[in-house]
C-alpha positions as CSV (number, residue, x, y, z in Angstrom):
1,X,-2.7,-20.8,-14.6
2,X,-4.1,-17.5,-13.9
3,X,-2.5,-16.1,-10.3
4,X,-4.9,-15.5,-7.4
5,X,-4.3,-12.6,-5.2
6,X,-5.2,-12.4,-1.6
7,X,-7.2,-8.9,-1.0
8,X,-8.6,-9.3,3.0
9,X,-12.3,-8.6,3.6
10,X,-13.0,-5.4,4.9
11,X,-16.4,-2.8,4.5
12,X,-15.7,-0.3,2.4
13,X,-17.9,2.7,2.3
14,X,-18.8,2.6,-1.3
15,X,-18.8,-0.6,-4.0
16,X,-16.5,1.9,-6.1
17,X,-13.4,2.0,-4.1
18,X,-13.0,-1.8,-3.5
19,X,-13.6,-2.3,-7.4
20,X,-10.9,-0.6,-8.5
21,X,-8.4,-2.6,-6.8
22,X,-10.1,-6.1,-8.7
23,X,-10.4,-4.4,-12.0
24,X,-6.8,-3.4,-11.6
25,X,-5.8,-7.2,-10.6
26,X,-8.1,-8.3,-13.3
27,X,-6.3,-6.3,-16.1
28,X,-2.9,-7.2,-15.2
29,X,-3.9,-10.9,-15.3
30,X,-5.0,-12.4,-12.0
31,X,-7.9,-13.5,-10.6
32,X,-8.5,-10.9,-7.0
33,X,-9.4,-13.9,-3.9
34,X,-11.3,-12.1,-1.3
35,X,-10.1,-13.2,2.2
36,X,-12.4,-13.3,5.0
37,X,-11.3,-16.0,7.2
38,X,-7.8,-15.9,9.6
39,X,-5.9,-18.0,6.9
40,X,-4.5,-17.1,3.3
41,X,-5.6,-19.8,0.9
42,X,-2.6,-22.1,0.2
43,X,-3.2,-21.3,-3.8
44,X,-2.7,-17.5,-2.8
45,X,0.0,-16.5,-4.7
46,X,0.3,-12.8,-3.4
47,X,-1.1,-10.2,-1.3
48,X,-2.8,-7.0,-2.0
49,X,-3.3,-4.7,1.6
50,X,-5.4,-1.7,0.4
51,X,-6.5,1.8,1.2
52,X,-8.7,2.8,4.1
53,X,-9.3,4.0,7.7
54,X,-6.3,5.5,9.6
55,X,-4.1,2.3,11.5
56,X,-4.7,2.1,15.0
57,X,-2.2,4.0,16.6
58,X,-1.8,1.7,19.5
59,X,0.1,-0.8,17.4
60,X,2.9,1.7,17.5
61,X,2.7,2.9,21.1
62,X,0.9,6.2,20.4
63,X,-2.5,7.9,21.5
64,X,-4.5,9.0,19.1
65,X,-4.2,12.2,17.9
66,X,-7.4,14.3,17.1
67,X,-7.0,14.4,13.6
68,X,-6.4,10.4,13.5
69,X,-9.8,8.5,12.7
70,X,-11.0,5.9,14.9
71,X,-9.3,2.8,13.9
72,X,-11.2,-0.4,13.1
73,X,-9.2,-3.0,15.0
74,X,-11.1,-6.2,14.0
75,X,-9.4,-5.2,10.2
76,X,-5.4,-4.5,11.8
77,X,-5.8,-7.9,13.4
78,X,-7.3,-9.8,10.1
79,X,-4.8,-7.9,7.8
80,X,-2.2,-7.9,10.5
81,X,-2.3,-11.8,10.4
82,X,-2.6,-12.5,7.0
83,X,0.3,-10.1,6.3
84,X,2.7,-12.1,8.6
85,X,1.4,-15.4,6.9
86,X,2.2,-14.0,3.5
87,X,5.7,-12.5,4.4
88,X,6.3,-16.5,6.2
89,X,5.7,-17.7,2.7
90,X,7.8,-14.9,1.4
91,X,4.4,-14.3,-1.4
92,X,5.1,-11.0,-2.6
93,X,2.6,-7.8,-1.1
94,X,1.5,-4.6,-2.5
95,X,0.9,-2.4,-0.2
96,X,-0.9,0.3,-0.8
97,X,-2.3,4.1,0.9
98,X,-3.4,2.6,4.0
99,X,-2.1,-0.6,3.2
100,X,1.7,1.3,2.6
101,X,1.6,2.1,6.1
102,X,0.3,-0.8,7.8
103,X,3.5,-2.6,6.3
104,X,5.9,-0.1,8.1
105,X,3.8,-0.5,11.3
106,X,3.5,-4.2,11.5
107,X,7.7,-4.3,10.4
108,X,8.2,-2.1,13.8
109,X,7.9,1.4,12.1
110,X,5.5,4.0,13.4
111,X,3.2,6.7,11.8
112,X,3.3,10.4,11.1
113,X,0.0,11.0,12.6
114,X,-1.3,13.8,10.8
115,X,0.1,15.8,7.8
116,X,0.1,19.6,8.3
117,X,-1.9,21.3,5.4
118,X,-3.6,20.5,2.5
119,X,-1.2,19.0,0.0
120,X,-1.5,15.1,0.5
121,X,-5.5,14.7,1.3
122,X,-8.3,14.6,-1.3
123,X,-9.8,18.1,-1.6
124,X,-13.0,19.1,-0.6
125,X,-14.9,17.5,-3.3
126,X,-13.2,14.5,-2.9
127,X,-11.0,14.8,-6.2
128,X,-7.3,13.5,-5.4
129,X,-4.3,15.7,-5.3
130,X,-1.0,15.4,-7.3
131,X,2.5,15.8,-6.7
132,X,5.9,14.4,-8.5
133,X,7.7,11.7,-6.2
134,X,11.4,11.2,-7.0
135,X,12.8,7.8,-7.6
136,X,15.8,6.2,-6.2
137,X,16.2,2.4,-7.2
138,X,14.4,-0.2,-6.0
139,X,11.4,-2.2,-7.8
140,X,9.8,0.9,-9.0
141,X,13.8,1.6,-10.6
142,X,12.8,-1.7,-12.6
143,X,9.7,-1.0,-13.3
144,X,10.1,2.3,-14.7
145,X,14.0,2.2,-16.1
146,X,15.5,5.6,-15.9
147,X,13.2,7.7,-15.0
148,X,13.9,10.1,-12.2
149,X,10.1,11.2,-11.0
150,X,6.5,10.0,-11.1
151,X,3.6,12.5,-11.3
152,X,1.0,10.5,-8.4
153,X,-2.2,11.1,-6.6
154,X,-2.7,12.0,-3.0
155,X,-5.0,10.9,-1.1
156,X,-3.9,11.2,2.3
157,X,-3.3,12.6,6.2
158,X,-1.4,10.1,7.7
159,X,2.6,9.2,6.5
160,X,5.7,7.4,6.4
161,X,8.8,9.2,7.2
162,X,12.6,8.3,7.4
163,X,12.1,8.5,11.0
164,X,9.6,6.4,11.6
165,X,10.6,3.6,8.9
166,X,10.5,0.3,10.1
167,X,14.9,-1.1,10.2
168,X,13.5,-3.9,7.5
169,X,13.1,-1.5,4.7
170,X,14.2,0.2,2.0
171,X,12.9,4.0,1.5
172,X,12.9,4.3,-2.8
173,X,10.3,7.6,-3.6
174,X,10.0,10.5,-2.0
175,X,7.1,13.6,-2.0
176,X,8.8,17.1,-2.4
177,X,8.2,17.6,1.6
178,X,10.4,14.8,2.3
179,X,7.5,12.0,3.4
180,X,8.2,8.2,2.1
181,X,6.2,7.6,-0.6
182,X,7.6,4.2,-1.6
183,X,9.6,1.3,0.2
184,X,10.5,-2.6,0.3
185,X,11.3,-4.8,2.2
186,X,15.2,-6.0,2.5
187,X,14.2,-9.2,3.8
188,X,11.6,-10.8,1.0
189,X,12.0,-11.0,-2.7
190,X,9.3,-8.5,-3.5
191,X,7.5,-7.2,-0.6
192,X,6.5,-3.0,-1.9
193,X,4.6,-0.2,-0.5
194,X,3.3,2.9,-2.1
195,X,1.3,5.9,-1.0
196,X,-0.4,6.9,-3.8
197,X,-3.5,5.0,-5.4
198,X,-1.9,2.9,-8.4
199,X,-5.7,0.8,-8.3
200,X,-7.4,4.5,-9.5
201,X,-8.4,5.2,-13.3
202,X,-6.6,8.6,-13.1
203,X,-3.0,6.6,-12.5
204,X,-3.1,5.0,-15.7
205,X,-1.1,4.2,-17.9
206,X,1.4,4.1,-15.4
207,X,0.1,2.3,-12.7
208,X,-0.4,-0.6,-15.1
209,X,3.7,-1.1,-14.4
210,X,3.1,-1.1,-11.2
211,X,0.1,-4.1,-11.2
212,X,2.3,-5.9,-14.2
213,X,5.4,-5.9,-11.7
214,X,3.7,-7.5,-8.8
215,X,2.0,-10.3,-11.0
216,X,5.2,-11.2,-12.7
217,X,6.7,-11.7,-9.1
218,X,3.8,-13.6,-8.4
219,X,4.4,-16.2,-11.0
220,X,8.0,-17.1,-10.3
């Protein structure tokens, strides 16, 4: 039986960027199962929180700062409940980008606000940046054996850092400046976040892993 991955509703602002997240589900063997009422489907057999506007800093106990983007509350409060259904069920999550960060905030963890420089966001022609993360254990250990580094994309302002992590999990990749690219959770059986855009063209081969990893957790 082909698994069916919860991926909440939300309006993105082009066809493009919600696609690549299907056709990555697609390829790795799963069937994407768009969300948009307040419960996960009891045939849900994961959860896929993806990229987007900046998380309301409020759900953290911040203002926002003037480089953070206005959030879009009604989409914390859908993802925020479906998230919390999914880690009741203990269904494994990828988290990623936005989606990465969400997790962190809705375990207790807070946000880096805004990134100083231009190393992390898209440049200006929207084109994504790259840097090497280095790897220490966790899933992305299994997935990817012995290697020490990943090259990734970067498409971002906002971050994780030590910090700020949530006390449920588990920092595994790291940017060269020190920001947490990668975590899990210590509580579920296979609950990951990552920064970068593993759902983009330019990530393959090795984003295919990634996607292979989270549907083989969501089949035992």
């Amino acid at each position: 039986m082909i698994p069916r991955i919860a991926v909440p509703h939300w309006r993105a602002p082009t066809f493009e960027r919600t696609q690549h997240y299907y056709d990555s589900l697609r390829q790795a063997g799963s069937e994407p199962l768009v969300v948009e009422g307040p419960d996960l489907p009891p045939d849900a057999a994961g959860l896929l929180l993806a990229g987007g506007v900046d998380v309301d800093p409020h759900l953290y106990g911040e203002r926002r700062a003037p480089q953070t983007e206005r959030p879009n509350r009604a989409r914390d409060a859908h993802e925020l409940r479906l998230l919390r259904q999914a880690l009741e069920r203990d269904l494994p999550v990828l988290a990623v980008c936005r989606g990465h960060q969400f997790l962190n905030v809705a375990l207790g963890g807070s946000l880096l606000q805004h990134v100083e420089g231009d190393s992390h966001c898209a440049d200006d022609e929207g084109q994504s940046r790259w840097h090497t993360v280095s790897l220490r254990g966790g899933h992305l250990g299994e997935v990817y054996g012995r290697r020490r580094d990943l090259r990734v994309n970067s498409r971002h302002h906002q971050a994780v850092t030590e910090e700020r992590l949530a006390p449920s999990l588990e920092p595994f990749a790291y940017s060269p400046d020190g920001l947490v690219e990668a975590m899990e959770s210590r509580e579920h059986r296979w609950v990951v976040g990552v920064q970068w855009h593993p759902e983009r063209p330019e990530m393959r081969p090795a984003a295919d892993l990634l996607f292979a990893a989270f549907l083989a957790a969501c089949q035992t």
